[in-house]
C-alpha positions in Angstrom: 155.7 69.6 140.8 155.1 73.3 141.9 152.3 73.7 139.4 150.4 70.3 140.7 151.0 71.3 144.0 149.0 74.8 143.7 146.3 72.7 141.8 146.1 70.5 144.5 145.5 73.3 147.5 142.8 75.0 145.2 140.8 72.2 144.9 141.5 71.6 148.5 140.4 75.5 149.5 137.6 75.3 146.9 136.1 71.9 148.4 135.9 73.3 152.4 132.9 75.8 151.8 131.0 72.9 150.4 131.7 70.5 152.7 131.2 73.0 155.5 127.7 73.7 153.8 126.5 70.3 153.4 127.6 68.7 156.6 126.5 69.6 160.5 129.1 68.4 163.2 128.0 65.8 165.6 129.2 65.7 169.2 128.7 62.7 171.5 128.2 63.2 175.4 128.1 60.0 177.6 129.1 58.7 181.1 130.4 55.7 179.4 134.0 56.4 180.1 136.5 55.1 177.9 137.9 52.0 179.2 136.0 49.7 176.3 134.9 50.0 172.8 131.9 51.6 173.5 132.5 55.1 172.2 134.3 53.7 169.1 131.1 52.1 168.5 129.1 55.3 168.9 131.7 56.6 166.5 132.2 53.8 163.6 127.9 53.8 163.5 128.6 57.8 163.0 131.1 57.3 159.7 129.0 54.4 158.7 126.4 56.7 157.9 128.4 59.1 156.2 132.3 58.8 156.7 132.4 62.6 155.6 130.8 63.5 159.2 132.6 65.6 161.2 132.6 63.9 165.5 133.3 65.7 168.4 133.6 64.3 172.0 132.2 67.0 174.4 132.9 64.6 177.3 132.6 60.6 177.9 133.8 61.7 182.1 130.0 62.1 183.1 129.7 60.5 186.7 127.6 57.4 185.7 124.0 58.3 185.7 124.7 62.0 186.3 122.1 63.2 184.7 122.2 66.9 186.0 125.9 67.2 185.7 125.1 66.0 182.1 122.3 68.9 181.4 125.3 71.2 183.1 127.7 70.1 180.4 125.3 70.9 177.1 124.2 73.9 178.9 128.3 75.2 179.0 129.0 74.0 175.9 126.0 74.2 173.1 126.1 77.8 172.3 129.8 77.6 170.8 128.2 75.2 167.9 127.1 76.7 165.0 123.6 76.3 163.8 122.8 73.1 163.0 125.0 71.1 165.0 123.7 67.5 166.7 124.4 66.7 170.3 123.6 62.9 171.0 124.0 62.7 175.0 123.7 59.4 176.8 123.1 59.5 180.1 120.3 57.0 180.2 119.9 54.7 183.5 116.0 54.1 182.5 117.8 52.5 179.0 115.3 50.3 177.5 112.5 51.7 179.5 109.5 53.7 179.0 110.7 57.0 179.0 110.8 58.3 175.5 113.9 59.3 172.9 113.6 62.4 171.5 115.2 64.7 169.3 115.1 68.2 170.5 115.2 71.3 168.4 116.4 74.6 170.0 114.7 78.0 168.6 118.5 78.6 168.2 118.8 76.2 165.5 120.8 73.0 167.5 119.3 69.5 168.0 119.7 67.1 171.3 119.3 63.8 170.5 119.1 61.5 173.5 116.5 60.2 176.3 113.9 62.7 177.5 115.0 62.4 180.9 115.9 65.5 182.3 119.0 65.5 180.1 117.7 69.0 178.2 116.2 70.7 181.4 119.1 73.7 181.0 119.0 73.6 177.2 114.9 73.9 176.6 115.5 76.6 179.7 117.7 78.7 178.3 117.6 78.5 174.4 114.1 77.5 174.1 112.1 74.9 172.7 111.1 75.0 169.0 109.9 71.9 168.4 110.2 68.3 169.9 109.8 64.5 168.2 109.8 61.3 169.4 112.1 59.1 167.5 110.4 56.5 165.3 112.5 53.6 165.9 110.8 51.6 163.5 112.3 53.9 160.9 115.4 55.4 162.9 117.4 52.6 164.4 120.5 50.6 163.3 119.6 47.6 161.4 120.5 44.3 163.0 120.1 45.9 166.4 116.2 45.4 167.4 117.1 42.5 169.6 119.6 44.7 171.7 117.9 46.3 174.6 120.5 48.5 176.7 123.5 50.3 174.0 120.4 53.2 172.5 123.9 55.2 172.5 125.1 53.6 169.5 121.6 51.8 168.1 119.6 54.6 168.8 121.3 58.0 169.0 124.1 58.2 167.4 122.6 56.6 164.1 119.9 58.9 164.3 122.3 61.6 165.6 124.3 60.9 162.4 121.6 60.9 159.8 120.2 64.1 160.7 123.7 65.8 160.9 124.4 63.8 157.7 121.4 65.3 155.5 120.1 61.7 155.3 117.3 62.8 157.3 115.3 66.0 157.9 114.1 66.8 161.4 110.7 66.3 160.2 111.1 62.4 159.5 112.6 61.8 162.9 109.5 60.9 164.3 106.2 62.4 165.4 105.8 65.8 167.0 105.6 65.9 171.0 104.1 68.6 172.9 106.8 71.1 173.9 105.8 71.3 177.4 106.5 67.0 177.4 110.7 68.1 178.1 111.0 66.3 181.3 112.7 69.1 184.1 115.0 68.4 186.8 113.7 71.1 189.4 116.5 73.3 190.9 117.0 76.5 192.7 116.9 78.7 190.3 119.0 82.3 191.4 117.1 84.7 193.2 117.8 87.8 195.3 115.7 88.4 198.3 116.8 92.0 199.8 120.4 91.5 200.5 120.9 88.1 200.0 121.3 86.0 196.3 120.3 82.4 196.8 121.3 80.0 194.5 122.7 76.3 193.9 126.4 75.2 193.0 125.5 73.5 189.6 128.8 72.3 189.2 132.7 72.1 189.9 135.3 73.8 187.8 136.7 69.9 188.6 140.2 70.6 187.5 141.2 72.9 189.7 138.4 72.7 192.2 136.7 76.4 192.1 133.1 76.1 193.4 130.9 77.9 190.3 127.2 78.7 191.2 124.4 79.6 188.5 123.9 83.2 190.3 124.5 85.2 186.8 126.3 88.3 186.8 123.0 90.5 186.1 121.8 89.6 189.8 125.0 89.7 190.8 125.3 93.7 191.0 122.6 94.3 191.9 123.8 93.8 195.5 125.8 96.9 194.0 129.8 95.3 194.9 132.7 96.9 193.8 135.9 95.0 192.7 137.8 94.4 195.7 134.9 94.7 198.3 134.4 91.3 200.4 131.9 89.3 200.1 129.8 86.8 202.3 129.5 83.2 200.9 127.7 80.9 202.6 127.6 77.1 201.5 125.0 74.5 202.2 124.2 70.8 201.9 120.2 69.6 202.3 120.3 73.2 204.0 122.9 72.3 206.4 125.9 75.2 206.4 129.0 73.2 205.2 131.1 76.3 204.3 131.1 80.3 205.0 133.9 82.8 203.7 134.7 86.1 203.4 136.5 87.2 200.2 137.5 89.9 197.9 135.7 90.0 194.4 138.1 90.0 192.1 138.5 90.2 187.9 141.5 87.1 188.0 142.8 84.5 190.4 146.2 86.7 190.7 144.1 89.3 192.8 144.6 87.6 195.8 148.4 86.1 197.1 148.5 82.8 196.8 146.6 80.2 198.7 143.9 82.8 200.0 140.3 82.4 198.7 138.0 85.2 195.8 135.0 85.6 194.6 135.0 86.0 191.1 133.0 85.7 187.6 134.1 82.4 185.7 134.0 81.8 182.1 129.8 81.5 182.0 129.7 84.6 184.3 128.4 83.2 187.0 129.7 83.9 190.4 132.1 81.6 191.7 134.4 81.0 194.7 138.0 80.1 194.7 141.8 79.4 196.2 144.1 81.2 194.1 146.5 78.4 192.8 144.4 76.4 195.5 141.5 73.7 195.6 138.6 75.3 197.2 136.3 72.5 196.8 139.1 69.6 197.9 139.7 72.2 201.1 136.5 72.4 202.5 134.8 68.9 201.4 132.3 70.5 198.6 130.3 68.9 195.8 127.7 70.1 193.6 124.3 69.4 192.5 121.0 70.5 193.4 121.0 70.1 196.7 124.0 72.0 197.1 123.0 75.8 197.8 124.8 78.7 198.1 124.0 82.7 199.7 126.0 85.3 199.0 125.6 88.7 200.3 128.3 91.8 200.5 129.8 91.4 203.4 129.8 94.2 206.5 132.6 96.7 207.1 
């Protein structure tokens, strides 16, 4: 029993590499929720292609029709995929619509599969564009479904999501090349430092515990030359209304500060953000984020 055993776990240890060579992981984004079946569609059209695959949810908690807060979500989370991974995001109120599906291609290797609706605005920003096709639905679509007009998610994108991740596919018979410029943007503040002051948007919630992160990156950040501890100035807007000012301590860790009292600190993306130490900052003072949420931040006077 001992000797089949071994026998067993070699062949196990020797099979990984392969599998791990042949196969790209898939990882499904929607604001579908998952109250009905529609995910375990996305999924069993997934292993239908190749029940080998390996699926990831990033997150099925998108806000319906989000489609910002969707672009947020790849932008977090893509660069911890290898090489080769497949991101089939559905956030698609135009389903069955005009606007195009596409298949994106990162100069970092990493394909978006989904709607070109604003969906990659942070992705093509950051990471690049190398190359952009139109999915040939003619080709590329779940057979059976050409009579179904709104679930692309499971007819559309994850099937072709699958078969490129698969193998059964190449990038190149997806569907014909789009101009690169054709990524459709979502226009945003971007973070900008004018003198004294760093302007910026609040992108998104840390919605868990209800810290307020900005897209002001670290690199602008010093320039205002602050020192841990020194206070800073935050000011928060809506539609350029002030919702929100503070003065806190920047801080490395939410246990800088006693309990309940607000910091400014660097979160996990090192971007600035603003917090209650074992508080909700957000919840406290009524903010939300998007791109018409903005944010200043300067260091604040002695």
């Amino acid at each position: 029993m001992k000797k089949l055993l071994a026998v067993l776990a070699l062949s196990a240890a020797l099979a990984a590499p392969a599998f791990a060579a042949d196969k790209n992981a898939l990882v499904l984004m929607t604001d579908f929720g998952t109250s009905d079946g529609a995910i375990s569609a996305m999924h069993g059209v997934a292993y239908g292609v190749d029940p080998a695959l390996h699926v990831s949810d990033l997150t099925h908690d998108i806000p319906d029709y989000d489609i910002w807060l969707g672009a947020y979500r790849l932008y977090q989370t893509a660069n911890y995929w290898p090489a080769g991974s497949v991101f089939v995001s559905v956030i698609d109120p135009g389903v069955g619509t005009s606007r195009k599906s596409v298949v994106l291609k990162t100069k970092g290797g990493r394909y978006f599969v989904g709607p070109n609706n604003g969906l990659f605005t942070l992705i093509a920003e950051r990471d690049g564009v190398a190359e952009l096709r139109e999915i040939d639905e003619k080709v590329n679509r779940l057979a059976g479904s050409g009579e179904s007009y709104t679930f692309h998610g499971r007819d559309v994108y994850a099937y072709v999501g699958a078969r490129l991740a698969s193998g059964a596919i190449t990038y190149e018979q997806v569907g014909p090349v789009l101009p690169s410029e054709s990524v459709v943007q979502i226009a945003y503040q971007h973070a900008v430092r004018s003198g004294d002051i760093i302007r910026g948007i609040i992108p998104v919630l840390d919605v868990k515990y209800g810290n307020v992160w900005t897209n002001i990156p670290k690199s602008l950040f010093e320039e205002l030359k602050i020192g841990l501890h020194d206070q800073v100035q935050v000011r928060i807007l809506h539609k350029g209304k002030e919702v929100n000012k503070v003065v806190a301590p920047f801080e490395h860790t939410f246990g800088g500060v006693a309990k309940g009292k607000p910091l400014v600190y660097l979160n996990s993306l090192l971007d600035v953000a603003v917090a209650i130490s074992q508080g909700n900052y957000a919840a406290r003072y009524k903010i939300d984020s998007g791109v018409d949420w903005e944010v200043e931040i300067t260091k604040a006077k002695k």
